[in-house]
Structures are given as C-alpha cells and as structure tokens.
PARODREN-50497 format. One record per atom (N, C-alpha, C): residue number from 0; residue in three letters; x, y, z. Coordinates in steps of 0.1 Angstrom, whole numbers, plus 5000, padded with zeros to 4 digits. Each point is the difference from the previous one (the first is absolute). Layout:
% residues N
> num,residuo,x,y,z
> NUM,ALA,X,Y,Z
...
% end
This chain:
% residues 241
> num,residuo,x,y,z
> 0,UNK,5009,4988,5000
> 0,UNK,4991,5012,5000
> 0,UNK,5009,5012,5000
> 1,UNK,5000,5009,4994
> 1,UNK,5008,5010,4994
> 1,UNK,4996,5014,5015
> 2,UNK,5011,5005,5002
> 2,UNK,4999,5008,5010
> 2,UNK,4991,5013,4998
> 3,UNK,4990,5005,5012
> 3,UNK,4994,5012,4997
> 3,UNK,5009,5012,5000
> 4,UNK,5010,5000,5005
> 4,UNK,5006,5016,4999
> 4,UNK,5014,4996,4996
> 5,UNK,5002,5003,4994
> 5,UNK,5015,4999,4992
> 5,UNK,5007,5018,4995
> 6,UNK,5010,5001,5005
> 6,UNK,5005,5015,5002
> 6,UNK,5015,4998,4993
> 7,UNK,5007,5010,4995
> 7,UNK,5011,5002,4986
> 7,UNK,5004,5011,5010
> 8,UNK,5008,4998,5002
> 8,UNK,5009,5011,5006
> 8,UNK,5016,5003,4998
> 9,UNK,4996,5012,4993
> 9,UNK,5018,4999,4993
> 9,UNK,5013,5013,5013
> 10,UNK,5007,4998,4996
> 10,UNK,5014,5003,5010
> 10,UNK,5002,4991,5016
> 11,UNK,4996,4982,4991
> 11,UNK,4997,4993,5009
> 11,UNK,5016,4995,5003
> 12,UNK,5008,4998,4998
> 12,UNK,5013,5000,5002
> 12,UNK,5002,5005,5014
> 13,UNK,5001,5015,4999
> 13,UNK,5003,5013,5014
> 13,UNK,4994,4993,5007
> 14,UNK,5002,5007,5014
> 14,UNK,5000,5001,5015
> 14,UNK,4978,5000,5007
> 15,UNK,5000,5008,4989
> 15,UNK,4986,5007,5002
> 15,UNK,4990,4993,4988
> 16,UNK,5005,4996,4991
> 16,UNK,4995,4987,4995
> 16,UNK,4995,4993,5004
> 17,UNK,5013,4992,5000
> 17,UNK,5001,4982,5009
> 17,UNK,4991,5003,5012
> 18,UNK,4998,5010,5009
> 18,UNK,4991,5003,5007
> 18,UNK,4985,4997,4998
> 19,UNK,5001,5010,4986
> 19,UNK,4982,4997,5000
> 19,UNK,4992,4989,4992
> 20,UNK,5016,4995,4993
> 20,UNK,4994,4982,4995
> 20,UNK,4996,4992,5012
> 21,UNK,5013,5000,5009
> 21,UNK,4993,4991,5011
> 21,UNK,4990,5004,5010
> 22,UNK,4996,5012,5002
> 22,UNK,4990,5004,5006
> 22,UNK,4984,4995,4994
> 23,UNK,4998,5003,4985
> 23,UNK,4989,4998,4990
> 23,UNK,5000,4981,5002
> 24,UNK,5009,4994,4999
> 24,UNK,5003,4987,5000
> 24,UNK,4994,4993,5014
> 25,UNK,5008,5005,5009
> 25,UNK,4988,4998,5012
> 25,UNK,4986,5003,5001
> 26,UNK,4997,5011,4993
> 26,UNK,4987,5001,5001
> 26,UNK,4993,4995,4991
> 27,UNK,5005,4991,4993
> 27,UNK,4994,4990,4993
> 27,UNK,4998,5000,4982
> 28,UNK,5010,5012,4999
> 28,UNK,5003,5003,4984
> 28,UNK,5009,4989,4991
> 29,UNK,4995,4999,4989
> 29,UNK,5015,4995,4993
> 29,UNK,5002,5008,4994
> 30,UNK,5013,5002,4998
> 30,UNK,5010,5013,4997
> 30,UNK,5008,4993,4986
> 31,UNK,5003,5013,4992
> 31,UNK,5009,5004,4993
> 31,UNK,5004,5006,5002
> 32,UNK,5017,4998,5007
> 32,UNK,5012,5004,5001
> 32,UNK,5009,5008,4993
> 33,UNK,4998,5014,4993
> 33,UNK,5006,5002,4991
> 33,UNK,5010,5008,5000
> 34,UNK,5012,5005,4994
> 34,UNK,5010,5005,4997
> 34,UNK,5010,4998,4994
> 35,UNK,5003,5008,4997
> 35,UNK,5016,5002,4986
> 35,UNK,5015,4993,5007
> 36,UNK,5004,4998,5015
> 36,UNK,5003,4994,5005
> 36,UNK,5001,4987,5005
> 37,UNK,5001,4990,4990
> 37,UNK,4996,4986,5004
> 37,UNK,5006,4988,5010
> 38,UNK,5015,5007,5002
> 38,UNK,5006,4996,5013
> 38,UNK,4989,5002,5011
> 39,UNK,4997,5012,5001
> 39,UNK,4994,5003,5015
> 39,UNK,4983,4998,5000
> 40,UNK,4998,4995,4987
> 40,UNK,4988,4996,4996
> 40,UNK,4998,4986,5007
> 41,UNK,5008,4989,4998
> 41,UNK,5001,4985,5003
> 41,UNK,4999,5003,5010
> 42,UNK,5007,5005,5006
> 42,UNK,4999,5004,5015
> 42,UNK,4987,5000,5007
> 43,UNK,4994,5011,4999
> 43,UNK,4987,5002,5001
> 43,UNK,4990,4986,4993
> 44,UNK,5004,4997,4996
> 44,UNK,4988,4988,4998
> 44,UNK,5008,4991,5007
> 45,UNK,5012,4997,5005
> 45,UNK,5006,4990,5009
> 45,UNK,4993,5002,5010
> 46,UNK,4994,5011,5006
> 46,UNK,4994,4998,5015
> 46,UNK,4986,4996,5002
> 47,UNK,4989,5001,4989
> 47,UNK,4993,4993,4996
> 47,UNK,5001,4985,5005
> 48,UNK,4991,4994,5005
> 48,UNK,4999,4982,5009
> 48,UNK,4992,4994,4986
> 49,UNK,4990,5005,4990
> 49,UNK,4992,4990,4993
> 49,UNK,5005,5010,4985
> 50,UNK,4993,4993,4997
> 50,UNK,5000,5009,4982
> 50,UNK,4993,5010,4996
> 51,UNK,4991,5007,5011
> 51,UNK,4995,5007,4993
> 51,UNK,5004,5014,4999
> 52,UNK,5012,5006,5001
> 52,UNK,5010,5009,4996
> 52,UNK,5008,4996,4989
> 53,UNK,5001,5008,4990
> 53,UNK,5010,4995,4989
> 53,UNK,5005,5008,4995
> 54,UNK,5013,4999,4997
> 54,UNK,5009,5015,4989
> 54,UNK,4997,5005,4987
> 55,UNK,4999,5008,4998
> 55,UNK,4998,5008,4987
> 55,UNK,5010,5013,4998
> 56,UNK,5005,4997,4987
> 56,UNK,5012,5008,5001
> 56,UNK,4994,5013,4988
> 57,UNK,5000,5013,5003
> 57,UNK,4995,5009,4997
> 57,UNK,5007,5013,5004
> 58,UNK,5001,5005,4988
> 58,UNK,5005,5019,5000
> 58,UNK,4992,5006,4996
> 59,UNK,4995,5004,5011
> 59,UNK,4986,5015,5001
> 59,UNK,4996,5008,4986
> 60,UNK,5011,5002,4998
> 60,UNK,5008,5009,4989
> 60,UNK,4994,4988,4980
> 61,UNK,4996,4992,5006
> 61,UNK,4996,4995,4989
> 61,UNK,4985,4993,4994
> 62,UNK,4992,5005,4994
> 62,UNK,4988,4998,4998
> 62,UNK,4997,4991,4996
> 63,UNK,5014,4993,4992
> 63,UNK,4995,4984,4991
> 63,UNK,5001,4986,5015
> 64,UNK,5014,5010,5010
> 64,UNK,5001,4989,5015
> 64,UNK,4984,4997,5007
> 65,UNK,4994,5013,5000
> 65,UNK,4994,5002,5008
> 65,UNK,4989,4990,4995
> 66,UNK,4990,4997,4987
> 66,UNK,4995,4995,4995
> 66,UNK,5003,4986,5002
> 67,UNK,5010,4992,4999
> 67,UNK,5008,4994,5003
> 67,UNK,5001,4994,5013
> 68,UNK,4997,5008,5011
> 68,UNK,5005,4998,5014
> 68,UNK,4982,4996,5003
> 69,UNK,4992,5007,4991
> 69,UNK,4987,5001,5009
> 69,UNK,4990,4987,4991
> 70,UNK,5004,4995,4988
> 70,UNK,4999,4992,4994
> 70,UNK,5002,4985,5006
> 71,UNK,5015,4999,5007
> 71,UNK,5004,4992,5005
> 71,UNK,4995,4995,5015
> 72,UNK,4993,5015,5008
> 72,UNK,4994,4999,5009
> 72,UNK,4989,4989,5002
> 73,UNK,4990,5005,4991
> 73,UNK,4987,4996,4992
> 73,UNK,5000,4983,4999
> 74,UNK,5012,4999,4993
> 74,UNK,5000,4986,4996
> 74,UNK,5005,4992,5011
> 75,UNK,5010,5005,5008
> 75,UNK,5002,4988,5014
> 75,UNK,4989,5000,5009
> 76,UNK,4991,5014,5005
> 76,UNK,4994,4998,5010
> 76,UNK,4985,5001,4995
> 77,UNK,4995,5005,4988
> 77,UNK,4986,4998,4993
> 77,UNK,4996,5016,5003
> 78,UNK,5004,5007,5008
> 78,UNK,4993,5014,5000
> 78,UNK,5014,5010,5009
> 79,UNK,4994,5014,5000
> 79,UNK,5008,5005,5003
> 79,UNK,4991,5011,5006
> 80,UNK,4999,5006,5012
> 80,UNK,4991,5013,5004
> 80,UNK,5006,5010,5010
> 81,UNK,5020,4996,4997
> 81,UNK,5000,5012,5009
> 81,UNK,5015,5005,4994
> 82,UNK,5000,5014,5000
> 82,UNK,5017,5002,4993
> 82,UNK,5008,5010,5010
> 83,UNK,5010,5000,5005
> 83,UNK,5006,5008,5010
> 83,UNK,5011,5004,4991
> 84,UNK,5002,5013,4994
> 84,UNK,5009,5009,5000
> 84,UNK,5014,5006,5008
> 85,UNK,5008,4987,5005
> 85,UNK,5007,5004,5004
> 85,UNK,5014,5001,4996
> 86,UNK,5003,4996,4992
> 86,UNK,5017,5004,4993
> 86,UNK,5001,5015,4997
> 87,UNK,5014,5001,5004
> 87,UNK,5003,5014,5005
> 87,UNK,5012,5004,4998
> 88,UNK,5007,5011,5000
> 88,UNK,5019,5003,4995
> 88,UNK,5000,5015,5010
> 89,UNK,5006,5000,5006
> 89,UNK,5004,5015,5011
> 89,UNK,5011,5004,4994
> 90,UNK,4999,5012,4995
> 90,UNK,5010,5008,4994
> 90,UNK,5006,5012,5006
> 91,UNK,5006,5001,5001
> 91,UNK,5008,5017,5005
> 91,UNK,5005,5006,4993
> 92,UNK,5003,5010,4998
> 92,UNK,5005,5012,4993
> 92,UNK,4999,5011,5000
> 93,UNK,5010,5010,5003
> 93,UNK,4992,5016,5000
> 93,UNK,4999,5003,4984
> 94,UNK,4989,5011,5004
> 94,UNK,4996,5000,4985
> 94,UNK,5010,5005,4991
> 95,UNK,5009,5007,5006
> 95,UNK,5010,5004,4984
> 95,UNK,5009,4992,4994
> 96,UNK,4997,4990,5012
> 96,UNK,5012,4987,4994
> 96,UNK,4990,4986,4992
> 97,UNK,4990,5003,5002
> 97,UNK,4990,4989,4996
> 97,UNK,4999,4997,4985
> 98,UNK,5005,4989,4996
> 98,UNK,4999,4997,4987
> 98,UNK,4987,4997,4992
> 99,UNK,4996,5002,4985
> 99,UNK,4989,4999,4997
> 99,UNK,4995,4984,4994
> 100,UNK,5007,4991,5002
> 100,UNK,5004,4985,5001
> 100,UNK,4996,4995,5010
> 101,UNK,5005,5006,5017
> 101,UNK,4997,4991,5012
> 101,UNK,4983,5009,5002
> 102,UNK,4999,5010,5000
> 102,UNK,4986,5008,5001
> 102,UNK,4985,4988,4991
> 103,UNK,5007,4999,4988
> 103,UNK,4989,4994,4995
> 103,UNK,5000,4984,5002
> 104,UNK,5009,4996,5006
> 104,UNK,4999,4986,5010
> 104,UNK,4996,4998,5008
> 105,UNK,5002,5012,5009
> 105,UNK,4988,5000,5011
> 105,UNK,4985,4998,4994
> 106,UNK,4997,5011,4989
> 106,UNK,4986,4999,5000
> 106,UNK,4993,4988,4993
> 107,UNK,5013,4996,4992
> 107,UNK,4992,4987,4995
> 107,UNK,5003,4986,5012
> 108,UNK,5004,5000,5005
> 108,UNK,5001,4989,5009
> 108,UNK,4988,5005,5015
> 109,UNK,4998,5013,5000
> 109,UNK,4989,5000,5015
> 109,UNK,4985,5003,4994
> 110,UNK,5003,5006,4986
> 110,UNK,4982,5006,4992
> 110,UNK,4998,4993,4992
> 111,UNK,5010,4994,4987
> 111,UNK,4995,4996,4993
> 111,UNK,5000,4985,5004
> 112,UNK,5005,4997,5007
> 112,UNK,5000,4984,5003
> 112,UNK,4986,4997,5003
> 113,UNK,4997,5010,5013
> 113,UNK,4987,4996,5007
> 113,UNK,4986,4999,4982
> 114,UNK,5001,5011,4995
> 114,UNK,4992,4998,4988
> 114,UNK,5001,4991,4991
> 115,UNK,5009,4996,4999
> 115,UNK,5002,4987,4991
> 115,UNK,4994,4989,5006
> 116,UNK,5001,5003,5013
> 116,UNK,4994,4986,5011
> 116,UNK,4986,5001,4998
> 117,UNK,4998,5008,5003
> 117,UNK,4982,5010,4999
> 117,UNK,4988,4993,4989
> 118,UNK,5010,5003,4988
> 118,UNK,4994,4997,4989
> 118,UNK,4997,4988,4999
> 119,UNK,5015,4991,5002
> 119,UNK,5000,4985,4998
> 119,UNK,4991,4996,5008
> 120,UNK,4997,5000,5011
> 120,UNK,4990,4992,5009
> 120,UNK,4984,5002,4997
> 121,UNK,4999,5010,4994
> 121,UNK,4985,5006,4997
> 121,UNK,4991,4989,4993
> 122,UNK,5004,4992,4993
> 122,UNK,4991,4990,4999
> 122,UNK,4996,4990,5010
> 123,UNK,5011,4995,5008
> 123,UNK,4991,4988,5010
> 123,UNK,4996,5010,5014
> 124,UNK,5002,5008,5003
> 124,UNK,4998,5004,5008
> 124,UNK,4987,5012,5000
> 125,UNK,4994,4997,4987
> 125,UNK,4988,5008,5000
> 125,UNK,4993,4985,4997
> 126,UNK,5001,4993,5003
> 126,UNK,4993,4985,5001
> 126,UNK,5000,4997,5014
> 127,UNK,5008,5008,5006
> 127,UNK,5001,4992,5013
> 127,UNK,4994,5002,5015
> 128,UNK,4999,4994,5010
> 128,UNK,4992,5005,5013
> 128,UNK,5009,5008,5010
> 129,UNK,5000,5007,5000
> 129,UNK,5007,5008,5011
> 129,UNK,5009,5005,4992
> 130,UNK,5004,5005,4991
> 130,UNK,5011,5003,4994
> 130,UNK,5009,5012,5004
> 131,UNK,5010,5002,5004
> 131,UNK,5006,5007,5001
> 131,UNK,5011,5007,4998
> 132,UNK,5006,5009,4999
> 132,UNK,5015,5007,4996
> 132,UNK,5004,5006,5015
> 133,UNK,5017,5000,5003
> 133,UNK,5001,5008,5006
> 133,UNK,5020,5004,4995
> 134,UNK,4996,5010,4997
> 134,UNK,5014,5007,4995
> 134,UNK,5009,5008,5012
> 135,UNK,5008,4999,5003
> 135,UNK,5012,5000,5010
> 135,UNK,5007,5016,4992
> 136,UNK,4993,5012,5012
> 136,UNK,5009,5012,4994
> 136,UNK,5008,5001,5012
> 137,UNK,5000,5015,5004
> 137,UNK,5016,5004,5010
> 137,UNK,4989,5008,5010
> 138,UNK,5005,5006,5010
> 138,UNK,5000,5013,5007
> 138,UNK,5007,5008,4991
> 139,UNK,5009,4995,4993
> 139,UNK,5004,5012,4985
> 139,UNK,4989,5007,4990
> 140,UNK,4992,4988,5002
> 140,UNK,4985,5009,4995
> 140,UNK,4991,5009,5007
> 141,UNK,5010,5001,5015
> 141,UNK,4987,5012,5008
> 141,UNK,5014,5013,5005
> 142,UNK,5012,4992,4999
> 142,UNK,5007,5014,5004
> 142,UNK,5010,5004,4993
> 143,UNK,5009,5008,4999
> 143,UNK,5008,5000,4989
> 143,UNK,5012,4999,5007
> 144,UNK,5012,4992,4993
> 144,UNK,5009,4994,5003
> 144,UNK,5011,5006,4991
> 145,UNK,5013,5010,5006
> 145,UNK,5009,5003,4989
> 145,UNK,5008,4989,4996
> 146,UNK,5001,5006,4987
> 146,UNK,5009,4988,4993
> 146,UNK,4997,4988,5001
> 147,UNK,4984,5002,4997
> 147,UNK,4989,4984,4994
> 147,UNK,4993,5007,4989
> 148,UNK,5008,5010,4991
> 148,UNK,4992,4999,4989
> 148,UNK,4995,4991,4992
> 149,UNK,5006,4991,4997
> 149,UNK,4993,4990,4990
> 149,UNK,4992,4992,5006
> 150,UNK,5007,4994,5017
> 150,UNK,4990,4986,5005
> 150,UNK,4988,5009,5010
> 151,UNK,5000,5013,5001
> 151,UNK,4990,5009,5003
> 151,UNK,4987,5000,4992
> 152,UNK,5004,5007,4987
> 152,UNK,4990,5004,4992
> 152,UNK,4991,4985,4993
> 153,UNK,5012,4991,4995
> 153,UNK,4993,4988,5000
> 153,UNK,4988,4997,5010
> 154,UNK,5005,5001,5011
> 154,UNK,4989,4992,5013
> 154,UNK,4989,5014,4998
> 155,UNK,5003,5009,5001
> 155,UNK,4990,5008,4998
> 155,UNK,4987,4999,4986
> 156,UNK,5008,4992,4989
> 156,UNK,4997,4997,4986
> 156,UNK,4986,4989,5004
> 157,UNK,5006,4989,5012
> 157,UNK,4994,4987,4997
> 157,UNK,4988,5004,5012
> 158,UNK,5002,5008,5006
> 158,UNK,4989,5008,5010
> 158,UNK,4988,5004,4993
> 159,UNK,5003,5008,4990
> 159,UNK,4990,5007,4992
> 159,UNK,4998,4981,4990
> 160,UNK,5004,4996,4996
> 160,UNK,4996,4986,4994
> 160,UNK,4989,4989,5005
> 161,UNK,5005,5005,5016
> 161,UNK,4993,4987,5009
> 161,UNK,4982,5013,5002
> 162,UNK,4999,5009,5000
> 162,UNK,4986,5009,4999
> 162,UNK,4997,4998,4987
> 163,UNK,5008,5003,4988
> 163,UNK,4989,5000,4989
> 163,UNK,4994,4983,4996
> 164,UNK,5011,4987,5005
> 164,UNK,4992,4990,4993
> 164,UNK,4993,4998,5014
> 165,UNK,4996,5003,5010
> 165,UNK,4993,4997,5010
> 165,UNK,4987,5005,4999
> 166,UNK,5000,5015,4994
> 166,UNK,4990,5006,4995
> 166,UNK,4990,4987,4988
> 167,UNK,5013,4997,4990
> 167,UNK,4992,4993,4990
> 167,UNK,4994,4987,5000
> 168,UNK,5009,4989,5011
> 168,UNK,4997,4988,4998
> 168,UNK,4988,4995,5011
> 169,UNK,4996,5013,5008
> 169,UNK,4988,5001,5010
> 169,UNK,4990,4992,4992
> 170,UNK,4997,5005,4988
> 170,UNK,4987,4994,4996
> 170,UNK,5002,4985,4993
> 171,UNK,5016,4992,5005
> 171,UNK,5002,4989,4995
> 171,UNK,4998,4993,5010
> 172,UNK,4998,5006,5013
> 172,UNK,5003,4994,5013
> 172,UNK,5015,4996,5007
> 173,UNK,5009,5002,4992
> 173,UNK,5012,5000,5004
> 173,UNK,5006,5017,5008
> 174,UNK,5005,4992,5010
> 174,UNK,5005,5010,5009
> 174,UNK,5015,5004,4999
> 175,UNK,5004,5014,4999
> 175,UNK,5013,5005,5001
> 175,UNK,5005,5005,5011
> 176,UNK,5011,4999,5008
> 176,UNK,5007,5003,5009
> 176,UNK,5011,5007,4999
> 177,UNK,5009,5005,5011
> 177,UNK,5011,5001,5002
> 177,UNK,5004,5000,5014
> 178,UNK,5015,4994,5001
> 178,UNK,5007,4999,5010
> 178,UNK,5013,5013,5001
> 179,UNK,5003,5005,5009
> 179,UNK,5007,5012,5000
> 179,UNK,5013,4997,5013
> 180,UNK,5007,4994,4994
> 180,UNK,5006,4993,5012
> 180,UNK,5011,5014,5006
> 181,UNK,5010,5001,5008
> 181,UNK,5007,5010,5005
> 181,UNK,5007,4994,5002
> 182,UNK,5009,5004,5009
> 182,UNK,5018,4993,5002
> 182,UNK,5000,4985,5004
> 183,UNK,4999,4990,4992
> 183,UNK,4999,4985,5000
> 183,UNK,5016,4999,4999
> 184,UNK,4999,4984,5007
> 184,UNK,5018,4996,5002
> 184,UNK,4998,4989,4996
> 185,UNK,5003,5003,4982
> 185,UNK,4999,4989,4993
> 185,UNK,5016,5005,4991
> 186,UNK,5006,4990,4993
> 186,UNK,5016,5004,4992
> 186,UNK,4994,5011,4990
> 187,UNK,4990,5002,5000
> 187,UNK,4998,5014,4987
> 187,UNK,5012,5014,5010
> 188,UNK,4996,4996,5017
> 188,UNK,5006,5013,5003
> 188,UNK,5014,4994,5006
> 189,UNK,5013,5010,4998
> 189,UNK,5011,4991,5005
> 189,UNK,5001,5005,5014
> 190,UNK,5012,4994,5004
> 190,UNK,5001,5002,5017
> 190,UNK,5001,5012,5004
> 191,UNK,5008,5006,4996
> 191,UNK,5000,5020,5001
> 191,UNK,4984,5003,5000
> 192,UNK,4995,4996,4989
> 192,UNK,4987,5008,5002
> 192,UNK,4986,4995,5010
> 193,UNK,5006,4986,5003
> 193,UNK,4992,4997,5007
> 193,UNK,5005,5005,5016
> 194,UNK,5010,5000,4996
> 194,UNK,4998,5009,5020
> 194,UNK,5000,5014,5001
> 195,UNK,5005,5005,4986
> 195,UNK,4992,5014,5003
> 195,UNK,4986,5003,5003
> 196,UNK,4989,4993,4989
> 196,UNK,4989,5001,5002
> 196,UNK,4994,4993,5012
> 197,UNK,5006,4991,5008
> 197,UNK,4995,4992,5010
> 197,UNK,5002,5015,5011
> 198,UNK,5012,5005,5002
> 198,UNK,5000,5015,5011
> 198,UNK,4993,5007,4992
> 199,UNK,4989,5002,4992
> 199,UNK,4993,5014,4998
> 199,UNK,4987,4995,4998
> 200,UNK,4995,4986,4999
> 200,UNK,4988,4993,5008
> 200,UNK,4995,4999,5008
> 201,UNK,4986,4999,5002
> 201,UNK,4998,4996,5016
> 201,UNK,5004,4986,5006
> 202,UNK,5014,5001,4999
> 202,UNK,5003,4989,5009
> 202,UNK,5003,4989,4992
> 203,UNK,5000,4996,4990
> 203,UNK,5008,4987,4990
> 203,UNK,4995,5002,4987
> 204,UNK,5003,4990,4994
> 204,UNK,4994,4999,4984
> 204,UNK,4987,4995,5003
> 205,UNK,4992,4994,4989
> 205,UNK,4991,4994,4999
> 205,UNK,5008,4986,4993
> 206,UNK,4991,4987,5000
> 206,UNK,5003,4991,4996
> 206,UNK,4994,4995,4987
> 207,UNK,5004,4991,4992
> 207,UNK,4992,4998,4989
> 207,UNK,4988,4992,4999
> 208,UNK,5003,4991,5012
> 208,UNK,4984,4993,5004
> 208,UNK,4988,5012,5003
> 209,UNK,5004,5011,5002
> 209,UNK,4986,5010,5009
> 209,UNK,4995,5005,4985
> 210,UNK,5010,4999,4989
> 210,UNK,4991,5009,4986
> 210,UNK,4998,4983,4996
> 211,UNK,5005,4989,4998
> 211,UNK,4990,4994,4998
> 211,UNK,4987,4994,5003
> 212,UNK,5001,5005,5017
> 212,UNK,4985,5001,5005
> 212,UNK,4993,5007,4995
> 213,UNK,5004,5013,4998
> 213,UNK,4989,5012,4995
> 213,UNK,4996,4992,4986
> 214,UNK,5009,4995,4989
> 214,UNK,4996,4994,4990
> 214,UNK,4989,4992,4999
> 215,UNK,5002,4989,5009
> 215,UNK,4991,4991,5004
> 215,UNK,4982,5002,5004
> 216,UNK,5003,5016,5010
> 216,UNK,4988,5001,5005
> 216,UNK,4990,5011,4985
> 217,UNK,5014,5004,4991
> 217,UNK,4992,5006,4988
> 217,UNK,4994,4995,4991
> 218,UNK,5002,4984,4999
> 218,UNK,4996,4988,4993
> 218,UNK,4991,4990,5003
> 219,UNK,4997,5006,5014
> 219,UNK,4994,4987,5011
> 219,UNK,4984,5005,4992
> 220,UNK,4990,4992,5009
> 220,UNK,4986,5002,5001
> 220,UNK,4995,5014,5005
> 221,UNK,5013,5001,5012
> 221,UNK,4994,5007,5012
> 221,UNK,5005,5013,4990
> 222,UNK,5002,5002,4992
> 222,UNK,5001,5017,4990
> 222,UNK,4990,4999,4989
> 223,UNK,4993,4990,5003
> 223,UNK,4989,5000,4986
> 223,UNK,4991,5010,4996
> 224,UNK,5004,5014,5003
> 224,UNK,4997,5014,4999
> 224,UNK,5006,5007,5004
> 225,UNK,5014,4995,4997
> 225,UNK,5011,5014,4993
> 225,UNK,5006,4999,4992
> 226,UNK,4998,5009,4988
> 226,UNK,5011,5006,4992
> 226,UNK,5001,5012,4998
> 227,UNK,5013,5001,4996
> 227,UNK,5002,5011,4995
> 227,UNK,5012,5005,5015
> 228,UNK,5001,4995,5004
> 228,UNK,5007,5000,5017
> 228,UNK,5011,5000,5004
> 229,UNK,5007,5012,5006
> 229,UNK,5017,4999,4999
> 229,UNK,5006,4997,5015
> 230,UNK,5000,4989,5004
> 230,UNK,5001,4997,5016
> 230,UNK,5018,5005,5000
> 231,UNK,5002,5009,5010
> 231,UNK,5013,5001,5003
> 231,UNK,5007,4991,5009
> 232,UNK,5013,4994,5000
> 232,UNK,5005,4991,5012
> 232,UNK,5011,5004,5003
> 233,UNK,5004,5012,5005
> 233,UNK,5010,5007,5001
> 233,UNK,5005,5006,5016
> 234,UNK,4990,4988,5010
> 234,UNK,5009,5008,5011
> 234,UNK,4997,5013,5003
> 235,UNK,4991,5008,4993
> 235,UNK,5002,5013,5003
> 235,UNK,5009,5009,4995
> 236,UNK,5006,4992,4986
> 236,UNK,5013,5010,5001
> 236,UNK,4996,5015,4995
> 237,UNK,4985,5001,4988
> 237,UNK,4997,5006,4993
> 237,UNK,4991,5013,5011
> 238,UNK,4999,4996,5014
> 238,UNK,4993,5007,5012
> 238,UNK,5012,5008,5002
> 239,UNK,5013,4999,4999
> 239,UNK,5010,5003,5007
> 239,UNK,5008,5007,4994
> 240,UNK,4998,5005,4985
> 240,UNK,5001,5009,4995
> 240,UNK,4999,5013,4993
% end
C-alpha cells in the first residue's frame, strides 16, 4: 500500500536537511532525499531504519533534474503531496567587491531553484490531500544584513515568491509556507561565525531540529489553514535589533 504523505525535500545533504528528512520520516513521511551533494546524500538516507527514504540527486538550478527528481518520486512511492524548499548557498561579500557571477548564483540556487521546484510538483500535488509547500527563507528576508547582498536580496526574492504562489494555489487547495530560520549551527556557518553570533543571541544558536519542527508543524494537519505564513525561528534575534 503506497504511502499517504510522501515529501521531496531538497538541501537534504546539510545539517538542517538531514534534520527535516528525519523529522518528516518520523512523522510518518516517505521522503525524497534530495541534493547535488551525493556523499552527504547517502548519508542521510544511511540513517533511515526501512526504505522509505531514498536519494535523489538534483541541482535546484536545473529544470530537466527537477522533472526528473519529482518523476522519480511518483514512481517509487505512487504520489507525492509535499515539497520543502530547502537548499540554500550563504554568500558574503561587500557590495563593491561582489561579482556579477557569484550574485546571480545566489539567486538561482535560493529563487530560482525553489521555482523550478514549484512548478515541477504542481501536477501531483494539485491531486493530492493535504498538500503542501514550505520554502526555507532567512531573517535575511526581514532585516538587512551588510554584505549579504546577493544571499539577502535572493531570500527576500523567495519571500515575495512564497506570497504570490500562496496567493495562487489557495484555490488548488495547496498550502504555501515559509520558514525564516536565524543564526542555526549548521556547517553553512563556520566556527568564527558561529560564536560571534551565539554572543549577540539570546543565549546560543538555534538547532536544526527546531526549524525542522516548525517545518513539520507547517505540513502537519494541525496548519490545515495556513498559508501564506512566515513562521520566524530565530531566537529572537530579529527582536533584538
């Protein structure tokens, strides 16, 4: 018997991934595991006890993968009704030094990925019961951060993304979200920066199980009238500035 909720979640590799694979997975999801990283892909489906997590190797950044990834979905588990937007690239640069090469990698790896995802799923998931989206932006999307022009404006890009198709796919019944995570101590941030930001926190980082919770409860039952929704999980850091 083919599973009712089956979830695609790409930047499943990372820290904050592998998090919300295994969180969804407990809660009774079978998951596609996705990412351009397939080392740390295996991985993440290593911790997996039965089969119903599996790898799919996919760059955001590609519309024929993406077709591809969600195709493949379809055919191991029979449906598919939930997509999590999480692969991501944190960039730095002040702006006079910012190249117009890494600039537009940010945006295609944090805006256009999520839309390419968007698109591809829109078939089974306008078939499906509970369907859901939840796209993973920043507190970069509520405050401004120097020298985050590119991984700034992007999250701000997929902000305005996650309102207009939430607006639209209301009358599909599919729900759109966002998660807005804040100073997480996952390898996206290195040791320098994670103990800076841990002293200008209230008190530590956040962990990457707490935004896969928030994930979880944006996909659950218990949000079966919310979208359009930007839950922040930041500690407060965005109070504190």
């Amino acid at each position: 018997m083919p599973p009712e909720r089956v979830a695609l979640v790409t930047g499943a590799a990372g820290g904050q991934g592998r998090s919300i694979v295994r969180r969804l997975h407990a809660d009774g999801f079978a998951v596609a595991a996705c990412d351009i990283n397939r080392a740390g892909l295996d991985a993440t489906v290593a911790d997996a006890t039965d089969d119903a997590v599996i790898a799919v190797p996919l760059d955001v950044t590609s519309q024929s993968q993406w077709q591809s990834a969600v195709a493949a979905t379809v055919s191991r588990f029979g449906t598919l009704t939930t997509l999590i937007n999480n692969a991501g690239v944190l960039h730095r640069a002040a702006i006079a030094e910012e190249s117009a090469a890494a600039f537009e990698n940010a945006w295609r790896i944090n805006c256009l990925g999520p839309f390419l995802g968007i698109q591809a799923v829109l078939s089974p998931l306008r078939g499906a019961e509970g369907a859901a989206i939840v796209n993973t932006c920043s507190t970069a999307a509520l405050r401004a951060f120097g020298q985050h022009s590119a991984y700034g404006s992007s999250k701000w890009a997929l902000r305005g993304l996650t309102q207009a198709v939430a607006a639209e796919l209301a009358a599909d019944e599919i729900r759109v979200n966002a998660v807005f995570p804040g100073p997480i101590a996952t390898p996206m941030l290195d040791t320098a920066t994670q103990q800076r930001l841990a002293a200008t926190s209230p008190g530590r980082l956040g962990q990457p199980v707490e935004v896969a919770d928030a994930v979880a409860f944006l996909v659950s039952q218990a949000a079966s009238f919310i979208t359009g929704a930007e839950l922040v999980v930041d500690g407060g850091q965005c109070l504190r500035m």
